[in-house]
VOZATOR-414407 format. One line per field, with one value per residue (C-alpha): x negated, y negated, z; residue in three letters. Coordinates in Angstrom, 1 decimal, padded with zeros to 4 digits. Layout:
x <- X/...;
y <- Y/...;
z <- Z/...;
r <- ALA/...;
END
This chain:
x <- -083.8/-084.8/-083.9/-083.7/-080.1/-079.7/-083.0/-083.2/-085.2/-083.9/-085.4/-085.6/-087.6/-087.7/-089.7/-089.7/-091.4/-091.6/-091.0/-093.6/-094.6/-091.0/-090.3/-093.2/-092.1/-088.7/-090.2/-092.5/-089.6/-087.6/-089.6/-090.5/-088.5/-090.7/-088.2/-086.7/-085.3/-085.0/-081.7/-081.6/-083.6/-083.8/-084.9/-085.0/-084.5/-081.5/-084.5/-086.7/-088.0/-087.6/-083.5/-083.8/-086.2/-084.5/-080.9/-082.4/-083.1/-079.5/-080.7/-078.2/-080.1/-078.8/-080.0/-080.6/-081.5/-083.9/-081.0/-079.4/-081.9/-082.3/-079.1/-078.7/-075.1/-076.0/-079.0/-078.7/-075.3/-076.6/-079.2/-077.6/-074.6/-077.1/-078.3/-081.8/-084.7/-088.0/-088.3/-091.3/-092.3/-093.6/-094.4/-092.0/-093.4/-091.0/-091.7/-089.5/-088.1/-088.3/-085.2/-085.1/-089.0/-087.4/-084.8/-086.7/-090.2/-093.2/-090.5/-091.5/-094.8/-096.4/-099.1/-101.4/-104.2/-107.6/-108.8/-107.4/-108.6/-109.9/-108.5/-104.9/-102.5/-100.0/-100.3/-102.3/-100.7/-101.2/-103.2/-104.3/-106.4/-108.1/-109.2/-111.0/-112.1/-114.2/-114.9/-116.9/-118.6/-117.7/-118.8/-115.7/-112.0/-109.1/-105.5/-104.6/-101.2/-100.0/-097.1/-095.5/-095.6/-094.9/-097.4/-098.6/-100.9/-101.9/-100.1/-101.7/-103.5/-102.4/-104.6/-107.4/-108.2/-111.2/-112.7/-116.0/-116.2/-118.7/-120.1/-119.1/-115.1/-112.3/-109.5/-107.3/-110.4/-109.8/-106.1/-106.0/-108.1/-105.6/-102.5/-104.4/-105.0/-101.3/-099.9/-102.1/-102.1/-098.6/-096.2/-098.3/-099.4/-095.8/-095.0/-097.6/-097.2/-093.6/-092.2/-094.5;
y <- -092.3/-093.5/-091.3/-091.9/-092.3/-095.5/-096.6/-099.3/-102.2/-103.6/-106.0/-108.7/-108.9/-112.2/-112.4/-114.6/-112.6/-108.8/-107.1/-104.5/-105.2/-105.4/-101.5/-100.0/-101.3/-100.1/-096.8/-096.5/-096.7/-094.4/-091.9/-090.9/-092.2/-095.0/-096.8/-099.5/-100.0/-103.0/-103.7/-107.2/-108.4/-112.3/-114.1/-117.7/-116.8/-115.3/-113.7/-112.5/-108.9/-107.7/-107.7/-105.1/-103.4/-103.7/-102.8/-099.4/-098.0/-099.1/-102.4/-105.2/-108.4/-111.6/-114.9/-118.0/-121.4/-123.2/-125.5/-122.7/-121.4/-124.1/-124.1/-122.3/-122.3/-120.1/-118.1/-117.3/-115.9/-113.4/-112.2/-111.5/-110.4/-107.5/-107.3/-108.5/-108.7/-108.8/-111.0/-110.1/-112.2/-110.5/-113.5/-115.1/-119.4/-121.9/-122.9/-121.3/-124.1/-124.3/-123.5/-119.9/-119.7/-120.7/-118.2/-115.1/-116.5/-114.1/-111.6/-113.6/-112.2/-112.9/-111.4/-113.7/-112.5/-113.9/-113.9/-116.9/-119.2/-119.0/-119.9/-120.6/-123.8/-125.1/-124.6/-121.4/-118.1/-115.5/-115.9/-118.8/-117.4/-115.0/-117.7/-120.0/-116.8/-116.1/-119.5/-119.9/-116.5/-114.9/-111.4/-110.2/-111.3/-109.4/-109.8/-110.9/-110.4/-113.3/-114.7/-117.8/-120.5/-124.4/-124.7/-123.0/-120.1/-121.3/-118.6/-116.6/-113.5/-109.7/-107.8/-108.8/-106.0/-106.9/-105.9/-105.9/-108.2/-107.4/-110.3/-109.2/-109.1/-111.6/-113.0/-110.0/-107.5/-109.5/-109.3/-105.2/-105.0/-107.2/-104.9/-102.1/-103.0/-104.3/-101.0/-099.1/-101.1/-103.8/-101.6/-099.6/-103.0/-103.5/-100.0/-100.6/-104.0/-104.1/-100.4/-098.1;
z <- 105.4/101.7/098.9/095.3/094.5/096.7/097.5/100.1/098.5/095.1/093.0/090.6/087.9/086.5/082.8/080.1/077.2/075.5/079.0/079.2/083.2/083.4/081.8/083.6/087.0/086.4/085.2/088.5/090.9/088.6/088.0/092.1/095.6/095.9/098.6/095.8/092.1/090.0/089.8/087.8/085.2/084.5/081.6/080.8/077.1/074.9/072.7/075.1/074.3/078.2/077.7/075.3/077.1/080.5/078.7/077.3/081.0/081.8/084.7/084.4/083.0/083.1/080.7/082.4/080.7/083.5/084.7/085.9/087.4/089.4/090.3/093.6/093.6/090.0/091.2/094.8/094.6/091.9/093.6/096.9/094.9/094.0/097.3/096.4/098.8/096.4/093.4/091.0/088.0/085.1/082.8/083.9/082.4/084.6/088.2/090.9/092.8/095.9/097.5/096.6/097.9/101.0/100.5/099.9/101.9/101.3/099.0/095.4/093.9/090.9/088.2/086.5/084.0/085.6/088.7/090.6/091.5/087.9/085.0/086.6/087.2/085.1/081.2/082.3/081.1/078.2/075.4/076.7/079.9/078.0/075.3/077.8/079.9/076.5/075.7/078.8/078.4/081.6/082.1/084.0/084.7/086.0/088.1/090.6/092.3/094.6/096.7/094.9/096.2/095.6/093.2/090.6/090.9/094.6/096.9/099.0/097.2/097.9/095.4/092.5/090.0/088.4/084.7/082.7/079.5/077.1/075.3/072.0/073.5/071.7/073.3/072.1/073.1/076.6/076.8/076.1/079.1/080.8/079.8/080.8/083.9/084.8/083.6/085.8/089.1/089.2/090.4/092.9/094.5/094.9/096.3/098.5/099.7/100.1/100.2/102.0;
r <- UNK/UNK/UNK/UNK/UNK/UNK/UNK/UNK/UNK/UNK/UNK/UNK/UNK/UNK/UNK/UNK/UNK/UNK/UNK/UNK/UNK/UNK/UNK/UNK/UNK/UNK/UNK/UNK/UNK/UNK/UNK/UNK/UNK/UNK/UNK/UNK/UNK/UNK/UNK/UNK/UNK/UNK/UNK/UNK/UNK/UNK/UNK/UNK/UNK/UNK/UNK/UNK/UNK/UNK/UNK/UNK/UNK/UNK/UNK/UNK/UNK/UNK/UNK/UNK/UNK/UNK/UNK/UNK/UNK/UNK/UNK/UNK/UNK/UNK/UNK/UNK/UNK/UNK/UNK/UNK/UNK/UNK/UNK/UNK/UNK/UNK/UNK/UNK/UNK/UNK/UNK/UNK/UNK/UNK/UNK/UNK/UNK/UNK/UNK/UNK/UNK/UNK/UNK/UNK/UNK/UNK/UNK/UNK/UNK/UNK/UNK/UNK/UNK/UNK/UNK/UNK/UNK/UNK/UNK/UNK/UNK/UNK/UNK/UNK/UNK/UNK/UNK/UNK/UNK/UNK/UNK/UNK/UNK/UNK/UNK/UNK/UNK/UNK/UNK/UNK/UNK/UNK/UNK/UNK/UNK/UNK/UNK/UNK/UNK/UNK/UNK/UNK/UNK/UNK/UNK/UNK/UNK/UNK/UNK/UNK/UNK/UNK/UNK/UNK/UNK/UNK/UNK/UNK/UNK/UNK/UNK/UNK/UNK/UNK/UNK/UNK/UNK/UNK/UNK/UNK/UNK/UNK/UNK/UNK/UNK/UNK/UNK/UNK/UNK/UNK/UNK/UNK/UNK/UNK/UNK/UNK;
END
C-alpha cells in the first residue's frame, strides 16, 4: 500500500531554468499521497533558479554540465542510486541521449509551450514559441505533455491543454497564459498518467 512517508514512485525533475514547473510538481506530490515524490532535481546549470527552489523544499539537486550528462557511467548510477523510475523535464534545453531513453523507455516526459506539432523542434522553447505563435496570428495555443523521444518534440503525445489568444495578446500576454496553464494541469497529468 502507498502512503505518504515512502511513496512508491520517485522522480526526477530535470530543468534548466527558474524552476517554477519544478516547485509546483514537488508541491503537488507533497501536499496529498499521490503515490510518488521528486526526489532529485537536475540542472545543467550552476545558476539555474530551480536549485534554489528545489533546495528550499529540502529535494537533493544535483548540477550537471551536458558532458556529464551524457555520461552514463555519471547519470544512470545517480538516478537508480535514488531509486528513480519517472524522469520529467521542466525546461529542461539539451537533448536526452539516447541511452537513458532506452533506460527508462516510456518513463521520460516532457512539457513544451504550444501545441505540437506546432511551433516545436530544436531552437523551439520559451520566449521563443510564444513570439512566433503571435507572429503568425494564431487564435489559440496551448501544452502539450509528451514522451521524449530521439528527436526533439516528436514523442508520442499524452495530453494537450489548449488556450484562447486574443488578437491584441503579446508574447508575454501569451506566455502568462502558458504558466497558467502548466501550474494548473503538469503535475495532475503526471499523477494521472503514471501514479494512479
Amino acid at each position: 500500500m502507498k502512503t505518504s512517508s515512502n511513496p512508491a514512485g520517485r522522480i526526477a525533475v530535470f530543468a534548466s531554468g527558474n524552476g517554477s514547473n519544478a516547485e509546483n510538481i514537488i508541491r503537488y506530490f507533497r501536499e496529498a499521497d499521490r503515490g510518488a515524490q521528486v526526489a532529485l532535481v537536475v540542472t545543467n546549470k550552476a545558476e539555474a533558479g530551480v536549485i534554489s527552489r528545489a533546495e528550499s523544499l529540502g529535494v537533493e539537486t544535483c548540477v550537471l554540465p551536458a558532458d556529464r550528462l551524457r555520461d552514463p557511467d555519471t547519470i544512470l548510477p545517480l538516478l537508480e542510486a535514488r531509486g528513480v523510475d519517472l524522469i520529467v523535464l521542466a525546461g529542461f534545453l539539451l537533448m536526452v541521449p539516447p541511452f537513458l531513453i532506452a533506460r527508462y523507455p516510456g518513463r521520460i516526459i516532457n512539457i513544451h509551450p504550444s501545441l505540437l506539432p506546432a511551433y516545436g523542434g530544436k531552437g523551439m522553447y520559451g520566449r521563443r514559441v510564444h513570439e512566433a505563435v503571435v507572429e503568425a496570428g494564431e487564435s489559440r495555443t496551448g501544452i502539450t505533455v509528451h514522451f521524449v523521444s530521439e528527436k526533439y518534440d516528436d514523442g508520442r503525445i499524452i495530453a494537450q491543454i489548449p488556450v484562447e489568444i486574443s488578437p491584441s495578446d503579446s508574447a508575454a500576454d501569451v506566455e502568462s497564459k502558458i504558466h497558467r496553464l502548466e501550474k494548473a494541469h503538469f503535475p495532475r497529468i503526471i499523477h494521472e498518467t503514471f501514479y494512479r
